[in-house]
C-alpha positions as CSV (number, residue, x, y, z in Angstrom):
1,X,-19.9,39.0,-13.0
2,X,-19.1,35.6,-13.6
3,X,-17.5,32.8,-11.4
4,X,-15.1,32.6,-13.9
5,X,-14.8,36.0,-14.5
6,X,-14.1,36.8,-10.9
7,X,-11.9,34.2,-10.4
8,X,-9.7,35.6,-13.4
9,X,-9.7,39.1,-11.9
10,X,-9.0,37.8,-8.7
11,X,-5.6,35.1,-9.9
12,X,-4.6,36.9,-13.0
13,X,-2.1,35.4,-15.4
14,X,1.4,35.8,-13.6
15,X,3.7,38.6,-15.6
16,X,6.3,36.4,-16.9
17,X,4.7,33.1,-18.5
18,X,5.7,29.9,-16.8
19,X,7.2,27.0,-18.8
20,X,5.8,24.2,-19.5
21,X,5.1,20.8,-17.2
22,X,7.9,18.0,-17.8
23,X,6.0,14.8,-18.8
24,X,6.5,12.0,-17.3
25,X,4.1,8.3,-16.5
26,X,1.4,8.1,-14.3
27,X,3.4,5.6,-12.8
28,X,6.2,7.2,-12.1
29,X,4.4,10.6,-10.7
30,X,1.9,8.3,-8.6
31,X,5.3,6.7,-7.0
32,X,6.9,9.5,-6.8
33,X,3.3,11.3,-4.8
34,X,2.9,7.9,-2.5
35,X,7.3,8.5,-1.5
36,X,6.8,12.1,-0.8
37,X,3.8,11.6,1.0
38,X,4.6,8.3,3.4
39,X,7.8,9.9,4.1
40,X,7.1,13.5,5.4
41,X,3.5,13.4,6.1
42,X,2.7,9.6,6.3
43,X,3.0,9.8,10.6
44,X,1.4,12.6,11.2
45,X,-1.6,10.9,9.0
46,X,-1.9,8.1,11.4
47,X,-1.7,10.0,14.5
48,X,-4.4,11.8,13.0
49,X,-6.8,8.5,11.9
50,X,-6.3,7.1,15.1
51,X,-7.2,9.9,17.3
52,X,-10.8,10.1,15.1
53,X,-10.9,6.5,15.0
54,X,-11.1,6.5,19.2
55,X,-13.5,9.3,19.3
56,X,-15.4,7.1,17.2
57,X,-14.8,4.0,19.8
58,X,-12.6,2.5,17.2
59,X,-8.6,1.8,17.1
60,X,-5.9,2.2,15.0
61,X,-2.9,-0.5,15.3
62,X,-0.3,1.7,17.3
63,X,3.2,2.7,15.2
64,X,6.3,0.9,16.0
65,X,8.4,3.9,17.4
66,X,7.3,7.5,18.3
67,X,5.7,9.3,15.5
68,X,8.4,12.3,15.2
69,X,11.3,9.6,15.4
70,X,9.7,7.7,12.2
71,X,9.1,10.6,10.6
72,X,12.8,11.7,10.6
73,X,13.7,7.5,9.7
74,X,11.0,7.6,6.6
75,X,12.1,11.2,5.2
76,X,16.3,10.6,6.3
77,X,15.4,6.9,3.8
78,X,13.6,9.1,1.3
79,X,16.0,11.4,0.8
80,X,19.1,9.0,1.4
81,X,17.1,6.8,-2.0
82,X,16.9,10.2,-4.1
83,X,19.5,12.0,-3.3
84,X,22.1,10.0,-2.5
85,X,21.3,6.7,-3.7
86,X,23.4,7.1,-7.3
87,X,19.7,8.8,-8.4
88,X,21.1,12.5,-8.1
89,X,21.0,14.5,-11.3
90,X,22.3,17.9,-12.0
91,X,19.4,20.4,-10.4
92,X,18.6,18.1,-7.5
93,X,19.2,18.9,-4.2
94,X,22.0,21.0,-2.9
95,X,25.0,20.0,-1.1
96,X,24.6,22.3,1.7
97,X,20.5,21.7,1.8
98,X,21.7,17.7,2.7
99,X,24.4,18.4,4.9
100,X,22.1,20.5,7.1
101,X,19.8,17.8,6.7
102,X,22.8,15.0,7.9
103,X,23.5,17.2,10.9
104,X,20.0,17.8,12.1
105,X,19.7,13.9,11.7
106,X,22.8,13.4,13.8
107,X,21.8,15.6,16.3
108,X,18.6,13.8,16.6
109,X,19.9,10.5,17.0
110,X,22.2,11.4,19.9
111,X,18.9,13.3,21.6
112,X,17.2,9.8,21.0
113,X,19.9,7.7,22.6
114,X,20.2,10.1,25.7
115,X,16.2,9.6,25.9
116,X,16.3,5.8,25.8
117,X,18.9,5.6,28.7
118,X,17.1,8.2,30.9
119,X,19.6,10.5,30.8
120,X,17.2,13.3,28.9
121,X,16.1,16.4,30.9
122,X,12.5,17.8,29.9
123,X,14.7,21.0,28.7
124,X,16.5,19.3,26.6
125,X,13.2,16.8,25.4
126,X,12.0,20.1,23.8
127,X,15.4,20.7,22.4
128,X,15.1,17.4,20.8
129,X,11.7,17.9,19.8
130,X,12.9,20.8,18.1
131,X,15.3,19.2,16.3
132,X,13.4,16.4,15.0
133,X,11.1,18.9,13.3
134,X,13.6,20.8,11.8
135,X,15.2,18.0,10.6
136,X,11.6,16.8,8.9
137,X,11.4,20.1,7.4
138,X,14.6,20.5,5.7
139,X,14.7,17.0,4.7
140,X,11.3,17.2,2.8
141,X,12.6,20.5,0.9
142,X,15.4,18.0,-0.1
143,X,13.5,15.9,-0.8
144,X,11.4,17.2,-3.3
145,X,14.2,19.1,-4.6
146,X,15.8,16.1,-5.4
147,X,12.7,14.8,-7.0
148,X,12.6,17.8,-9.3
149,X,15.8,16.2,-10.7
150,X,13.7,12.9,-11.7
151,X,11.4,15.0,-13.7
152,X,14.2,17.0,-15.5
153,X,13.8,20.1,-13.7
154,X,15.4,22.2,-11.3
155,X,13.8,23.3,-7.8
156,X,13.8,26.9,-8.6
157,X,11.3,25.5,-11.5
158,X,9.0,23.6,-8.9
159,X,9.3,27.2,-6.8
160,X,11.2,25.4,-4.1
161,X,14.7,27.1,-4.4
162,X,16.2,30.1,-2.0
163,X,13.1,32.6,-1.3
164,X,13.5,36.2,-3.1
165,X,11.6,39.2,-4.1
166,X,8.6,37.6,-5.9
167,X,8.2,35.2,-2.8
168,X,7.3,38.3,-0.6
169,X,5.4,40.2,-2.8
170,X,2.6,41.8,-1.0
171,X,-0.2,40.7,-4.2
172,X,1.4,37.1,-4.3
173,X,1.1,37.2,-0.7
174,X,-2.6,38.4,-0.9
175,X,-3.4,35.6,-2.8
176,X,-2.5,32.9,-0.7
177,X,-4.2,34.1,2.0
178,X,-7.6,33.4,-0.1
179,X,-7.4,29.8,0.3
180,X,-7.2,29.9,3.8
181,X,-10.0,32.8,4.6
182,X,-12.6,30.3,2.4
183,X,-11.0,27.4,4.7
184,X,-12.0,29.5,7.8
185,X,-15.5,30.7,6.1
186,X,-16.2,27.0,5.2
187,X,-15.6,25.7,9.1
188,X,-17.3,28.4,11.0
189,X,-20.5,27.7,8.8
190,X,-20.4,23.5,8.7
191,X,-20.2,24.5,12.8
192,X,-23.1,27.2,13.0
193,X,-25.1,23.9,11.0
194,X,-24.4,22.3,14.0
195,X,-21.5,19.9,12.6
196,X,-19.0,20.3,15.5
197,X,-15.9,19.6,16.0
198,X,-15.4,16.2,18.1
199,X,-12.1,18.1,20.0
200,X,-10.5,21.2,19.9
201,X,-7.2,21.8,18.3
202,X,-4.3,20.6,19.8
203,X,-2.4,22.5,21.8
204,X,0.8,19.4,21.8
205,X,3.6,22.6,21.0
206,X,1.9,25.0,23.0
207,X,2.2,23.2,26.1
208,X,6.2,22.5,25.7
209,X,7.4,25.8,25.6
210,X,7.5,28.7,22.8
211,X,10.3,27.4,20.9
212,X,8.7,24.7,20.7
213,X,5.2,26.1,19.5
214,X,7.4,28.6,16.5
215,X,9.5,25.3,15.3
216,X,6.3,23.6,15.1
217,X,4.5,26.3,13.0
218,X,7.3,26.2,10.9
219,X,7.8,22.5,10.3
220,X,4.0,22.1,9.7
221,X,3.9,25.2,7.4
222,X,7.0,23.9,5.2
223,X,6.6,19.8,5.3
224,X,2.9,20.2,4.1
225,X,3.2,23.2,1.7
226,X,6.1,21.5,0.2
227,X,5.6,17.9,0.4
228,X,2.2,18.7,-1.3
229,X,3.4,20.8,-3.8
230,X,5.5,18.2,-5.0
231,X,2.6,16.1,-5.4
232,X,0.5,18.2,-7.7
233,X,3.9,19.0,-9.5
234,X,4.0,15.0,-10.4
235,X,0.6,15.0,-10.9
236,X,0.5,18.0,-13.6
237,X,3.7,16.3,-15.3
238,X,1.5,13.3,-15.4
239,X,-0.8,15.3,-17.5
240,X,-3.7,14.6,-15.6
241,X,-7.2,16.3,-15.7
242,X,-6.9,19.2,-13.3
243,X,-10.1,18.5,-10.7
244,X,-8.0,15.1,-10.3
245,X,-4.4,17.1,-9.8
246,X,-6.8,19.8,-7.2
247,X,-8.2,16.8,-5.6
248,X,-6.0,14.1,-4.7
249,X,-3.4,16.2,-2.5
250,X,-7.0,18.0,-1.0
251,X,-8.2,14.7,0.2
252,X,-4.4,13.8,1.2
253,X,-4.1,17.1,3.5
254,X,-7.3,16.3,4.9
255,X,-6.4,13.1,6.0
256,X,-4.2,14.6,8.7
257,X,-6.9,16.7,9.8
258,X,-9.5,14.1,10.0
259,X,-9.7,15.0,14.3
260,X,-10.6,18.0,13.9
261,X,-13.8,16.6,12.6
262,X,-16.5,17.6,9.3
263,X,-15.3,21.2,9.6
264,X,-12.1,20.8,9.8
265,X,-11.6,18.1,7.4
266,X,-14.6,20.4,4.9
267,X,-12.4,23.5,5.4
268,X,-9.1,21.3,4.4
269,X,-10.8,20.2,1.8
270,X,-11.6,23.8,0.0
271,X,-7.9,25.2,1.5
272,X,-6.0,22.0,-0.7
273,X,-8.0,22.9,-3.4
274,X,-7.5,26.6,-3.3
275,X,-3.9,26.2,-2.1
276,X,-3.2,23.8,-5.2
277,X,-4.9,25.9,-7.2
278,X,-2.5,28.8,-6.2
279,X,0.6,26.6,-6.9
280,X,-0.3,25.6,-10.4
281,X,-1.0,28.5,-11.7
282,X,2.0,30.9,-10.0
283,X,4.3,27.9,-9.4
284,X,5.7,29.4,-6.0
285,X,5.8,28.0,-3.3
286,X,7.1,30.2,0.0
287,X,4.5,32.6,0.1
288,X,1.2,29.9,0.7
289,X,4.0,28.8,3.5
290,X,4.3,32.2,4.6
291,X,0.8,32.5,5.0
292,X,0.2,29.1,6.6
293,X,2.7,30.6,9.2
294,X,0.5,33.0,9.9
295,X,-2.7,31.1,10.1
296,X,-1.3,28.5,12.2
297,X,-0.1,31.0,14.4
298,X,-3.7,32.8,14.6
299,X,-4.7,29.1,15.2
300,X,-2.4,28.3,18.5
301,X,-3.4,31.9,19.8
302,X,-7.4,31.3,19.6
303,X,-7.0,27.2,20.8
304,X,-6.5,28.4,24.5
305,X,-10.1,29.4,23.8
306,X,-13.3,27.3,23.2
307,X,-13.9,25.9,19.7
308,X,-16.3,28.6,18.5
309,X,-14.1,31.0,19.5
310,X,-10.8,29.8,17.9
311,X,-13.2,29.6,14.2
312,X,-14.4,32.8,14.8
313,X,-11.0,34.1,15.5
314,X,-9.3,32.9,12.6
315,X,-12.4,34.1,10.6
316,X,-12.5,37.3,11.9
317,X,-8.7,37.9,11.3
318,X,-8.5,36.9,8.1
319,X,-11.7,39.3,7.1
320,X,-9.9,42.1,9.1
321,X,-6.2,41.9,7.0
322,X,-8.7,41.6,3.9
323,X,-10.5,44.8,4.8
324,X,-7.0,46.7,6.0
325,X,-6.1,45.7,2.9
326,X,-9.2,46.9,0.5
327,X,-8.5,50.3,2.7
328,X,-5.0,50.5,2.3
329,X,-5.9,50.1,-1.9
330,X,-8.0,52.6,-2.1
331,X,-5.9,55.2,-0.6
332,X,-2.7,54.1,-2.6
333,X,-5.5,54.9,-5.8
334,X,-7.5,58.1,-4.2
335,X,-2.8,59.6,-3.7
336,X,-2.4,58.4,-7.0
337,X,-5.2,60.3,-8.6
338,X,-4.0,63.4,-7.0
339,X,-1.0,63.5,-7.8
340,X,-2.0,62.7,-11.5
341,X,-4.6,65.8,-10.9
342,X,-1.6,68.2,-9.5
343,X,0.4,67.0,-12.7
344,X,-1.8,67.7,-14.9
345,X,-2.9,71.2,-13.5
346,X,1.2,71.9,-13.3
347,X,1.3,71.0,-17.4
348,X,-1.7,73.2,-18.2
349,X,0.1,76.2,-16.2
350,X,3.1,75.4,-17.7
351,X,1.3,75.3,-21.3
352,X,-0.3,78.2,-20.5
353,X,2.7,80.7,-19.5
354,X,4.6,79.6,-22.4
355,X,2.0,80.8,-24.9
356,X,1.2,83.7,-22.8
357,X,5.0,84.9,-21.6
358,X,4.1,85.0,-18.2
359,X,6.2,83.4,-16.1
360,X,5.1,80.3,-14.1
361,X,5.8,80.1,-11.1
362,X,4.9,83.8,-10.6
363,X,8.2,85.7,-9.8
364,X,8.4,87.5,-6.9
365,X,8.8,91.5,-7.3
């Protein structure tokens, strides 16, 4: 079988065909890619450089303020100059979606204040930490719902509106774990070539409580699946070629994964592809952060370990949910044929007694 072929088999065609891409100018989607990108991921990019940059013996110029508190300023300007700037259009983001996003922001800045005068507990630092990511997360699902309404769509057409049915469907959820089971496949074997990784992952949420650690899965989960899906939607309105729409948010998301060195910046590379892949060709969005979720949560698990262990880990999980779920197939076909086989033994019985006159079932005497 083919490449091709496989890959068909593997991703068919959604059931319900998908309308077409808005078009709009390669200048307008590049903007549009560079705003969503600087404002929800831009920090988290730097922190990332820098770190590889010292392992390296170089230095990155350090950021004005800390990197959470500029990513809530970038994303709360971002969405302010969408949303609120007099650029709104029917379909952008909803009212209750920014006012969630105003509170989290005013709840941050008060947590900020009581930092800067000392009058913070480390409780409530985590609180705060907390909040700030939230607050990233919800504002970069308003903001690229509000730049849905620049391209003339609504969110539910970009796959960012309210999660339903579809978004938990166990084959749509099947499929975006592929992405990240090649990601895993392509690290452990850049490591066995002896290309290690310079650290091990960071274990930044783990260490300030659990809260902390299941806010930051989420926020990472949602501001990159999102934010990144927003590129490749103003990409493919651009009508670019699609190795050029699969590549540019790849090398984007690797950029913030650039510490974890060549396997972990190889196996970012082949997740954004596979991952934007995924989202152009079912346009949903929730289940590849579902399944980030739970990859990032295998992730802070196997980082107590050493570095071989946590690739092998993740690895090995994946391949076990894929095999549970191969089983689990078959069994669902092997009752279905049976019952099929009873059915149609039932009809022939049936068939049979009415030509005959015998009864069926046999009556009792």
């Amino acid at each position: 079988m083919s490449p091709a072929r496989l890959l068909t088999r593997m991703l068919p065609e959604p059931e319900t065909p998908l309308p077409a891409w808005p078009k709009v100018s390669v200048r307008r989607a590049l903007g549009q890619s560079a705003l969503l990108y600087v404002a929800a991921l831009g920090p988290s990019a730097v922190n990332a450089l820098d770190a590889a940059a010292n392992l390296l013996g170089g230095d990155l110029p350090d950021l004005p303020v800390p990197s959470l508190t500029l990513n809530v300023i970038l994303v709360t300007i971002a969405v302010g100059v969408c949303a609120i700037g007099g650029r709104r259009r029917p379909g952008g983001a909803p009212r209750w979606l920014l006012m969630t996003f105003g509170v989290l922001v005013g709840l941050f800045a008060v947590m900020v204040a009581l930092y800067r005068q000392g009058a913070l507990s480390p409780a409530l630092l985590s609180v705060a930490v907390s909040i700030g990511l939230c607050a990233v997360a919800v504002g970069t699902v308003a903001l690229v719902a509000s730049l849905a309404s620049g391209l003339g769509v609504t969110p539910t057409f970009l796959g960012v509106g309210r999660p339903g049915r579809a978004d938990v469907n166990r084959k749509l959820l099947d499929r975006g774990a592929l992405p990240f089971i090649a990601a895993g496949a392509t690290a452990f074997i850049l490591t066995i070539l002896g290309l290690a990784m310079p650290i091990q992952p960071s274990d930044g949420y783990l260490s300030q409580g659990v809260h902390v650690l299941v806010v930051g899965i989420a926020y990472t989960s949602i501001t990159e699946e999102v934010a990144l899906a927003g590129v490749s939607a103003a990409l493919a309105a651009a009508r670019l070629p699609l190795w050029l729409v699969l590549a540019l948010p790849a090398v984007l998301r690797s950029l913030y994964h650039a510490v974890m060195g060549v396997p972990g910046v190889g196996a970012t590379l082949v997740l954004g592809a596979g991952i934007g892949f995924l989202y152009l060709r079912y346009r949903r969005i929730w289940p590849l952060v579902i399944m980030h979720a739970v990859n990032d949560g295998l992730a802070a698990f196997a980082s107590m370990f050493s570095r071989d262990v946590w690739i092998l880990a993740v690895a090995v999980a994946w391949g076990a949910t894929l095999v549970i779920q191969k089983i689990r197939k078959r069994a669902k076909q092997r009752g279905e044929r049976r019952l099929l086989s009873a059915d149609a033994t039932a009809q022939a019985a049936e068939t049979v007694a009415a030509a005959t006159g015998f009864p069926f079932p046999p009556q009792g005497r």
